[in-house]
C-alpha positions, 0 to 999 in steps of 0.5 A, a space after each residue: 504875565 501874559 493872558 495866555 500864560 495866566 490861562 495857563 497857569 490858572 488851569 494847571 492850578 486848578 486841574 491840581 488842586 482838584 486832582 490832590 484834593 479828593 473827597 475819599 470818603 464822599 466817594 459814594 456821593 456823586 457831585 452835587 449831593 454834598 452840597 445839597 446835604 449843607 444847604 438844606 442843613 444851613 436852612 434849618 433843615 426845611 426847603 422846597 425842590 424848586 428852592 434848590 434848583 434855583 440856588 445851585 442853578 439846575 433843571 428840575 429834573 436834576 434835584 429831582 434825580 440828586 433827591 431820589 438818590 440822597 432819599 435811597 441813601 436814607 439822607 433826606 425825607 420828603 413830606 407834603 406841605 401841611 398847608 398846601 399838599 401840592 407842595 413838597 418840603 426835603 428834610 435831612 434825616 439823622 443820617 443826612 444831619 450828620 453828614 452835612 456836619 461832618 461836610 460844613 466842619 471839613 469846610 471850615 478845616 481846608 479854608 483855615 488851612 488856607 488861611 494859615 499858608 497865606 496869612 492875614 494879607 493874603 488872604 485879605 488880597 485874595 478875598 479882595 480878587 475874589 469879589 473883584 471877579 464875582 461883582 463884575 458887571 456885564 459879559 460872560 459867566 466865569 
C-alpha cells in the first residue's frame, strides 16, 4: 500500500469509528471531563490541578474550566491542602465515583470486545504496532 492511500485509509478508519462510536449517555459531559472523573478515581481519589494538567498535557487555565464544570455537575469537591493552604487537592464526590465506574467498566467492555473480533494473534500484532508508534524516537508527535 502506499503512503497516500494508508493515510487515506487510516483517516477514513478513524473518522468511522468515532462517528459509530459515540458516547449517548456522556452527552452531557464535554470532551475531557470523562477522563478526568477516571484518572482522579484511579489515583485514589486525590490529586492536584496542577497534576492533571501536566498528565493529560493542557494549560491551566483548561483544568481549571473542565473542574469549575465537573464542580457544577456535583462530581468533584475542591479542598485546601491541610498541610499547605496554598494548595488545592480535587476529589470525586459520590456522584463522580460512580461515574468514573460506569466509564472505567464501559472501557474495559469495548476493549474486550475488540479483543474477541481480533483474537489472541491479533491483538497481540496490534499491541506490538501500538508500541511501535509510542516508543519511536525522535521527529513529530502523532
Amino acid at each position: 500500500m502506499e503512503e497516500k492511500d494508508f493515510i487515506h485509509k487510516y483517516t477514513e478508519m478513524i473518522y468511522n469509528h468515532y462517528k459509530n462510536h459515540k458516547h449517548n449517555e456522556m452527552s452531557n459531559f464535554s470532551k475531557g471531563e470523562g477522563g478526568v472523573l477516571v484518572y482522579i478515581y484511579h489515583k485514589n481519589n486525590v490529586v492536584t490541578p496542577g497534576e492533571l494538567g501536566e498528565f493529560f498535557g493542557v494549560c491551566s487555565g483548561r483544568i481549571g474550566n473542565v473542574l469549575k464544570d465537573l464542580e457544577s455537575k456535583k462530581c468533584i469537591v475542591r479542598i485546601s491542602d491541610a498541610q499547605d493552604k496554598r494548595k488545592t487537592n480535587v476529589s470525586l464526590t459520590e456522584k463522580g465515583i460512580e461515574i468514573a465506574k460506569n466509564i472505567t467498566h464501559r472501557y474495559v467492555s469495548k476493549i474486550g470486545e475488540i479483543y474477541k473480533i481480533l483474537g489472541r494473534n491479533d491483538a497481540e500484532e496490534l499491541i506490538r504496532i501500538m508500541n511501535k508508534i509510542n516508543d519511536r524516537k525522535g521527529g513529530n508527535d502523532v
